[in-house]
C-alpha positions as CSV (number, residue, x, y, z in Angstrom):
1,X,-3.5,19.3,23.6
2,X,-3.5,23.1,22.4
3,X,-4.4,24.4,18.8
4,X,-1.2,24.5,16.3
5,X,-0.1,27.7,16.4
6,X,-1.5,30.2,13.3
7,X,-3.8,27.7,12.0
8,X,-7.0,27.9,14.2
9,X,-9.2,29.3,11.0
10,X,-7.5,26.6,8.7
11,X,-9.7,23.2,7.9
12,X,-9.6,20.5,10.5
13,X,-9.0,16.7,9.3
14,X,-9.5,14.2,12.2
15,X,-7.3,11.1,10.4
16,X,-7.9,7.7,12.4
17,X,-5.6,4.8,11.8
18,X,-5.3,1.8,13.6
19,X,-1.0,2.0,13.5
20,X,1.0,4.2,12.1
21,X,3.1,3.2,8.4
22,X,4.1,4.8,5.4
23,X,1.0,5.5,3.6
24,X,-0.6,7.2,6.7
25,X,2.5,9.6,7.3
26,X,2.6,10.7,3.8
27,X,-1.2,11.6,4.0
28,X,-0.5,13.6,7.2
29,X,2.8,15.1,5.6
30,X,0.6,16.4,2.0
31,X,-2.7,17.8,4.8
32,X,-0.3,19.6,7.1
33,X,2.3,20.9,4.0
34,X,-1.9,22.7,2.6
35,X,-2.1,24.5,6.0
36,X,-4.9,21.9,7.5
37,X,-4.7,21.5,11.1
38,X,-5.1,17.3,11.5
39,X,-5.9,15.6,14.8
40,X,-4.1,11.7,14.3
41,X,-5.7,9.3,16.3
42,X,-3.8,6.3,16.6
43,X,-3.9,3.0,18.5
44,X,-0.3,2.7,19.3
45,X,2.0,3.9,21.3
46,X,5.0,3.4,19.4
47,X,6.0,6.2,17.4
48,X,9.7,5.1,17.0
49,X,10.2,4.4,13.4
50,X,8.8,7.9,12.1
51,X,9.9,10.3,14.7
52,X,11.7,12.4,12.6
53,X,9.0,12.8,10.2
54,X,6.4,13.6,12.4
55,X,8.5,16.1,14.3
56,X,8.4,18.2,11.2
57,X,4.6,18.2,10.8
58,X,3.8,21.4,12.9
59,X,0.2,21.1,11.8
60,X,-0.5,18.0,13.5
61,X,-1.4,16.8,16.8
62,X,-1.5,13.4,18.6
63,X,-4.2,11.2,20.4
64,X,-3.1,7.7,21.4
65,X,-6.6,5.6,21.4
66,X,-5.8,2.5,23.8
67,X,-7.8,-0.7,23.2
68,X,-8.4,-4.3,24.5
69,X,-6.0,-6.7,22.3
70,X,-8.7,-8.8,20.7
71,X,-8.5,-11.2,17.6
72,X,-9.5,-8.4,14.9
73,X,-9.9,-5.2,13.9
74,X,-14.0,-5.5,13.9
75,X,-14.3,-7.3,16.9
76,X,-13.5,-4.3,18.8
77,X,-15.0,-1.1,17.1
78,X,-17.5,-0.8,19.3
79,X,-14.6,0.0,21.7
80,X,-12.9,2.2,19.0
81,X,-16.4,4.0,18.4
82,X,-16.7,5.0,22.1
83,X,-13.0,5.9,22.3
84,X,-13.2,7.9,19.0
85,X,-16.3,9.7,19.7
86,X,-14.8,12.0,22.9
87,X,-12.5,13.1,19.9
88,X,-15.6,14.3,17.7
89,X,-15.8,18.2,19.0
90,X,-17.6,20.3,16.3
91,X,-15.8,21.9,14.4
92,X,-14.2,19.4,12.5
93,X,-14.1,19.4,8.5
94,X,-13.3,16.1,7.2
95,X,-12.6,12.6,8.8
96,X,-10.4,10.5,7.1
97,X,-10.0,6.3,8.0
98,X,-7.4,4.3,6.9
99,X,-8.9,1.3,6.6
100,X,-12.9,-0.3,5.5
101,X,-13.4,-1.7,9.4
102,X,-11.9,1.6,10.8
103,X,-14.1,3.2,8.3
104,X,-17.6,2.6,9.7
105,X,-16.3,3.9,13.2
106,X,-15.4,6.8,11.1
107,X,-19.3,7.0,9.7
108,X,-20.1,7.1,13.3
109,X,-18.2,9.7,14.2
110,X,-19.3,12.0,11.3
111,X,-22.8,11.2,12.8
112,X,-21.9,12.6,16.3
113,X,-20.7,15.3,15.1
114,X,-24.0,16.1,13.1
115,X,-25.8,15.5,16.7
116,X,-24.0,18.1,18.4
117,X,-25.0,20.7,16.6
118,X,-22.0,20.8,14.1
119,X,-22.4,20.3,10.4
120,X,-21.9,16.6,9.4
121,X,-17.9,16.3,7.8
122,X,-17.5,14.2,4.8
123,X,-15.7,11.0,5.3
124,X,-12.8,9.5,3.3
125,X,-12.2,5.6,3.7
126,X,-8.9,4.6,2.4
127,X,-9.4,1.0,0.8
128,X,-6.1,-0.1,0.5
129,X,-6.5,-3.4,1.2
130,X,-9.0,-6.2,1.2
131,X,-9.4,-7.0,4.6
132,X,-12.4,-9.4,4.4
133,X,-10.0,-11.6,2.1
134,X,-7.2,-11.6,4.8
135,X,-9.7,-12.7,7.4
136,X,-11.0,-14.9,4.8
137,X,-7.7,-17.2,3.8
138,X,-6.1,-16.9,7.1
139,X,-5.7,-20.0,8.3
140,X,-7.0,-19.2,11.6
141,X,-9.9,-20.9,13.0
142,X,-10.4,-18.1,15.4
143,X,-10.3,-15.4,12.6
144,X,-12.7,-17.2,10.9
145,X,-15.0,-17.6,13.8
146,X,-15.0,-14.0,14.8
147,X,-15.7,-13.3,10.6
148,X,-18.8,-15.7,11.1
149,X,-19.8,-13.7,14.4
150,X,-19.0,-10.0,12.9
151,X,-19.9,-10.7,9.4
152,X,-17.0,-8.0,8.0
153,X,-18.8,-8.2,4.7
154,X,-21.5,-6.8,5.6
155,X,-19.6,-3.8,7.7
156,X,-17.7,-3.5,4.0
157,X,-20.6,-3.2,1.9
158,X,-22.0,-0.4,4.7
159,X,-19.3,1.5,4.2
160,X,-18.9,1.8,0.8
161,X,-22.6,2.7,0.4
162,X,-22.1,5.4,3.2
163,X,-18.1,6.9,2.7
164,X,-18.4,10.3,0.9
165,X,-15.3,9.2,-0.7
166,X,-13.3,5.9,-1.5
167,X,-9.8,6.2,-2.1
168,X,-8.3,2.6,-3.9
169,X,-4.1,2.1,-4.8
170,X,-5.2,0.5,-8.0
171,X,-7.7,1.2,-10.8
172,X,-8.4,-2.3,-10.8
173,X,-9.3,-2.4,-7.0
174,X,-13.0,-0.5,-8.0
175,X,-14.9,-3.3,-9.9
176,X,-13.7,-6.3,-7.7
177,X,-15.7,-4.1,-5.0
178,X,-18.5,-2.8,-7.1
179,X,-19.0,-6.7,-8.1
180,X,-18.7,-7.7,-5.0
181,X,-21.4,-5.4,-3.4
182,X,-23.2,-4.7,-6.6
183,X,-22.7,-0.6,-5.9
184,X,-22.0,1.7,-8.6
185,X,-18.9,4.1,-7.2
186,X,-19.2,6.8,-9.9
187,X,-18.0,10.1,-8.6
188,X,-17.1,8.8,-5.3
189,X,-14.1,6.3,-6.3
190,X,-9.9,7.7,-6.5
191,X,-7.1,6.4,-7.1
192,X,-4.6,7.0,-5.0
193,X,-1.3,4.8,-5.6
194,X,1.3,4.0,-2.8
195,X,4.3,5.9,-4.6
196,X,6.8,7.8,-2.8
197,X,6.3,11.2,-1.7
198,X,8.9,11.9,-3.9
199,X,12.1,10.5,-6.3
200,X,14.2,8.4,-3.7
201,X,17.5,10.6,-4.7
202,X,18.1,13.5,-6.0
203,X,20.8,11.5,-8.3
204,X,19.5,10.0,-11.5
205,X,19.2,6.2,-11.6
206,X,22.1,4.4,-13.6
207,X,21.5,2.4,-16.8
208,X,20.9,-0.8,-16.0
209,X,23.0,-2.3,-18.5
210,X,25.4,-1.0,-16.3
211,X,24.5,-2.0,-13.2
212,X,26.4,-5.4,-11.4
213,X,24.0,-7.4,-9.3
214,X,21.1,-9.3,-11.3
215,X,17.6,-9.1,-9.7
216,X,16.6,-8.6,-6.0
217,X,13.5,-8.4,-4.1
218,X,12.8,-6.3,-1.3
219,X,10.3,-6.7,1.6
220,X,8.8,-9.3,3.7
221,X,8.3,-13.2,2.9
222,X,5.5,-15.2,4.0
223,X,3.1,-18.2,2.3
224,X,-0.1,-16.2,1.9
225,X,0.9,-13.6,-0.1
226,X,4.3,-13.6,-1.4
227,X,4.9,-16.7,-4.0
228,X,8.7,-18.2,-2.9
229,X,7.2,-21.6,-4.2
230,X,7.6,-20.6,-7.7
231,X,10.2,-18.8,-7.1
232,X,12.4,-22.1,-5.8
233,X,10.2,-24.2,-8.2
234,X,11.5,-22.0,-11.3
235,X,14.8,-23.3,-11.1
236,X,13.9,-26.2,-12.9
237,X,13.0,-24.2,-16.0
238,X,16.0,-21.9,-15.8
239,X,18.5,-22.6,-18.9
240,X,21.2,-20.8,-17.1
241,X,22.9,-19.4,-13.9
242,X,21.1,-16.4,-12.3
243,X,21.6,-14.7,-8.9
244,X,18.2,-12.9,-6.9
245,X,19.3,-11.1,-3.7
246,X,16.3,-11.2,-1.4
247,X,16.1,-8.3,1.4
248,X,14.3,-9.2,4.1
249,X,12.3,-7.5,7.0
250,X,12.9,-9.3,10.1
251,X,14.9,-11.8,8.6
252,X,15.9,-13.6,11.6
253,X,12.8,-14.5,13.4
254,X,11.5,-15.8,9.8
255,X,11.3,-19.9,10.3
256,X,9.6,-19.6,6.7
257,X,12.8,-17.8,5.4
258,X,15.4,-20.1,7.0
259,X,13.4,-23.0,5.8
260,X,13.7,-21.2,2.6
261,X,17.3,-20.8,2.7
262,X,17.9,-24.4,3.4
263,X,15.6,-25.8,0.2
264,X,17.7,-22.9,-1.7
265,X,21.0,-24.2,-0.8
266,X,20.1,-27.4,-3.5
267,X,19.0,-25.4,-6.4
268,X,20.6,-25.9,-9.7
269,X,20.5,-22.7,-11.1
270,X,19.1,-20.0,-9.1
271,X,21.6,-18.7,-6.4
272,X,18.7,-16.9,-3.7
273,X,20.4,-15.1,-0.7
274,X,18.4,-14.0,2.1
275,X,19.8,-10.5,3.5
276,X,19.4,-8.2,6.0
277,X,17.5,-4.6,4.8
278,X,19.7,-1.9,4.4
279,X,18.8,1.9,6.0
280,X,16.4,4.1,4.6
281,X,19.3,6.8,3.6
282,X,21.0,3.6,1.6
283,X,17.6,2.4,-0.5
284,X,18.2,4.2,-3.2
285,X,22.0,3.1,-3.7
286,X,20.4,-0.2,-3.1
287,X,18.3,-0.3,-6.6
288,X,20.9,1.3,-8.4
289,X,23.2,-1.8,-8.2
290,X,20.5,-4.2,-9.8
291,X,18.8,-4.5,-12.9
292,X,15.7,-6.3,-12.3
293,X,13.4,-5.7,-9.3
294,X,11.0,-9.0,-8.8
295,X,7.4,-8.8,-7.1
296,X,6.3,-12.7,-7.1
297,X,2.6,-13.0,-5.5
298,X,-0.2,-15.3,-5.4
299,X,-3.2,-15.0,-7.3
300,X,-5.6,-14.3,-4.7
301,X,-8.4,-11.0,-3.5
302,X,-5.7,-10.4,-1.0
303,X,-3.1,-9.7,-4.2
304,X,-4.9,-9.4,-7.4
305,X,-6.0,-5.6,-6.1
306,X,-3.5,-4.5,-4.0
307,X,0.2,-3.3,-5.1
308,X,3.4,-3.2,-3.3
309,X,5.7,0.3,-2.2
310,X,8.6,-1.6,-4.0
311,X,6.9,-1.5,-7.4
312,X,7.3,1.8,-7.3
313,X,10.6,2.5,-5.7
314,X,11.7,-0.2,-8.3
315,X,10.3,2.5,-11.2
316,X,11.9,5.2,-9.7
317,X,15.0,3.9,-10.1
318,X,14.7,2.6,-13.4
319,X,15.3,-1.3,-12.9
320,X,13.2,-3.1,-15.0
321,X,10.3,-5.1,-13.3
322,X,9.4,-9.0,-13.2
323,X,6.0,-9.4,-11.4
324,X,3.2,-11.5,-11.1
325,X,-0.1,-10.8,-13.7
326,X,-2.4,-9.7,-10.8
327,X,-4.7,-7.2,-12.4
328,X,-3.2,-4.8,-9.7
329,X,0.4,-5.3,-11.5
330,X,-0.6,-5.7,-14.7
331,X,-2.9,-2.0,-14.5
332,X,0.1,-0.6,-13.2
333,X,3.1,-1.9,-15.2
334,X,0.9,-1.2,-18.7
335,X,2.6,1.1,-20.9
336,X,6.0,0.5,-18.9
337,X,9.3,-0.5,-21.5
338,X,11.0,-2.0,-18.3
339,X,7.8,-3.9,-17.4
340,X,7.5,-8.0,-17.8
341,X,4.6,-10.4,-16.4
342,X,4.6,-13.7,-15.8
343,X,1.3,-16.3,-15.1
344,X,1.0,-15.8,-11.9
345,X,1.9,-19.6,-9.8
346,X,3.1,-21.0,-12.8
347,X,7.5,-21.7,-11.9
348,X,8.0,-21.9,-16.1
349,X,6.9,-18.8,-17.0
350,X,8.5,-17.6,-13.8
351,X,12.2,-18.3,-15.2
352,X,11.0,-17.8,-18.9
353,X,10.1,-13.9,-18.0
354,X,12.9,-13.7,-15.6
355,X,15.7,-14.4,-18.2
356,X,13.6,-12.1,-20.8
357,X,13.7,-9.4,-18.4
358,X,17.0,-9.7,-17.5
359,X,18.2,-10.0,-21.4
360,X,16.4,-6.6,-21.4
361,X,17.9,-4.8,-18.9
362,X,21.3,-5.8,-20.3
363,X,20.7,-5.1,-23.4
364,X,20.1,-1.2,-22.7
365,X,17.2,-1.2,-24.6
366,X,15.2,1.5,-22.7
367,X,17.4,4.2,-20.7
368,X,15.0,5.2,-17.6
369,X,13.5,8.2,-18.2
370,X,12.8,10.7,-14.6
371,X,9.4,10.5,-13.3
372,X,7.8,13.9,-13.4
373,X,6.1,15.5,-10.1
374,X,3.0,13.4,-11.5
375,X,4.3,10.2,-10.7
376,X,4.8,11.2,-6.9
377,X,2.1,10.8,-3.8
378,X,1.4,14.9,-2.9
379,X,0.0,15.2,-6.6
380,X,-2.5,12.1,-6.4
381,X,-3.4,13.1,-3.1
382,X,-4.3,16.6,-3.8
383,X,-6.4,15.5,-6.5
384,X,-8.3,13.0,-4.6
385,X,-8.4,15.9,-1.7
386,X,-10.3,18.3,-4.2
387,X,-13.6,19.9,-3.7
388,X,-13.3,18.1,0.2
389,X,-14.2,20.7,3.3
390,X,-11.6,23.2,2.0
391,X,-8.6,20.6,1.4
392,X,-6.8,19.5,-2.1
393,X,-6.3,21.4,-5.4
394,X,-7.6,21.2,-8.8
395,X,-8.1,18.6,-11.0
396,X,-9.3,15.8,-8.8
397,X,-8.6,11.9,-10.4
398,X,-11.3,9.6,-10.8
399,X,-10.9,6.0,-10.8
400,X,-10.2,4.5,-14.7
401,X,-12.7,2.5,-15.2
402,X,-11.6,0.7,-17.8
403,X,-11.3,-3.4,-17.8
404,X,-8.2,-4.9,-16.5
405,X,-7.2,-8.2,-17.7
406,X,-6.3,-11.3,-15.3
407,X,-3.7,-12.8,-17.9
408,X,-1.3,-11.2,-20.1
């Protein structure tokens, strides 16, 4: 593919993701909007969902990296590596992977680079989530197999001795790892959190006193990861009538969901609807119609140090927020008015928090206040950008290091 226009002097980010969703469109959108020029390589096809958005990046250009479909991500980087390494022509200034197994290709790639006579880039490894706990608790025996065979522990600790850079989506993400490995981070750890690129309308969110529907939750329902046990099993405990709207992705090819549906239809209390998603242009109108946005998970590594979009679209929009006390929750909703935890698994103090943080919404005790340009993803990213191959802006963000609690 030819050089984007104007930009042949600018720095050169080779970004290599397995797929293509939100988090990595937003990193391209902030690298192309500083003037870097940014190769994607990608090991999809389908394009389909973000079209429009990558249309507009006129920095960026495209390499689809085809693979064998294998059982996981580690079985075949030794497929990726060989793919990937055609891409590595010198000069290229920083290499960014979205993922830990993705990220020791990524090492490897810096390395060729260094052989052919080109200075050795840094490399960022985004560590947004804990994929040695998915392959862990999937119940798969194959997954497991193939995690005896490729050992993705060990691939993890290599790669956070050897990334340049670590970027987490929670503060409390970087001593779960550091314990886990027994590395120190210092200087090489950031925080950058999955909020939007910026407020999700230019309108300012309503009270929520005044707002009709009760609490909703938006996303995707499984049994690994989001808790709908103790969401049903609260009804018990509830002391009166409440209504949570749940929109779903792919709603009807969920068995899980319609199974849910069915155990819903004999609750006491607690009316749950299962809905269809609305469009992206009709999100934000969404959350302005409810008061309380719920983010029930299970305690687990996959969970405790990971956080969910919706958290934050729900604080952009000022509902107040029930969620489970991961650490990765309760670091983020600390210092929020709207903000209520509940022991995580635990159906009583499920309903207990629920009614609380419904009586809170309604009782217009804290008017949402608009996030400054702070809150949004272009500033976190430039931070955790600065000082890298000519990328970023001032005032990079270190991880806090400070203790995060596993119970309110």
């Amino acid at each position: 593919m030819s050089e984007p226009r104007g930009r042949r002097d600018a720095p050169h980010v080779l970004v290599l993701v397995p797929d293509l969703e939100i988090r990595t469109i937003k990193v391209c959108e902030v690298l192309d909007g500083l003037g870097a020029r940014v190769t994607l390589a990608t090991e999809r096809h389908r394009f389909d969902t973000w079209n429009s958005r990558l249309r507009a990046l006129s920095g960026t250009r495209f390499e689809v990296v085809s693979h064998p479909r294998l059982p996981t991500q580690l079985a075949w980087n030794p497929v990726r590596a060989a793919a990937l390494r055609r891409l590595a022509v010198p000069p290229v200034d920083l290499v960014y992977a979205r993922d830990i197994f993705l990220g020791e290709v990524a090492l490897g790639v810096a390395d060729a680079l260094a052989a052919r006579g080109g200075a050795r880039p840094p490399v960022v490894v985004d560590v947004a989530d804990d994929y040695v706990s998915v392959l862990r608790e999937t119940p798969s025996r194959l997954r497991r197999a193939y995690s005896r065979v490729f050992d993705p522990r060990r691939v993890e600790g290599r790669v956070l001795r050897g990334a340049d850079r670590l970027w987490f989506v929670v503060p409390a993400a970087v001593p779960h790892y550091e314990r886990r490995h027994g590395v120190s981070l210092d200087g090489r750890a950031s925080v950058v959190r999955n909020v939007p690129n910026g407020p999700l309308s230019a309108a300012p969110p309503p009270p929520p006193a005044g707002r009709a529907g009760e609490a909703l939750y938006v996303g995707t329902i499984d049994r690994g990861i989001r808790d709908f046990e103790v969401v049903l099993a609260a009804d018990a405990h509830l002391t009166r009538p409440v209504t949570m709207d749940c929109y779903v992705l792919s709603l009807n090819r969920n068995a899980y969901v319609r199974e849910l549906a069915a155990r819903a239809a004999g609750l006491r209390h607690l009316r749950l609807r299962f809905l269809d998603p609305v469009p992206t242009d009709r999100y934000a109108a969404l959350l302005d119609g409810y008061r309380v946005g719920v983010i029930p998970h299970r305690r687990n590594d996959i969970c405790d140090y990971t956080v969910p979009n919706k958290l934050y679209d729900y604080l952009d929009r000022g509902l107040t927020v029930l969620a489970s006390d991961n650490p990765s929750n309760v670091s983020e909703l600390e210092g929020e008015p709207g903000g209520f935890l509940y022991r995580g698994e635990d159906p009583r103090d499920f309903a207990a928090q629920l009614e609380r943080a419904l009586d809170h919404a309604a009782s217009g005790a804290s008017v949402p206040a608009p996030r400054g340009a702070g809150f949004y993803f272009p500033a976190a990213l430039r931070a955790a950008l600065d000082g890298l191959a000519g990328v970023g802006g001032a005032g990079a963000a270190p991880a806090r290091r400070a203790a995060v609690p596993h119970t309110r």
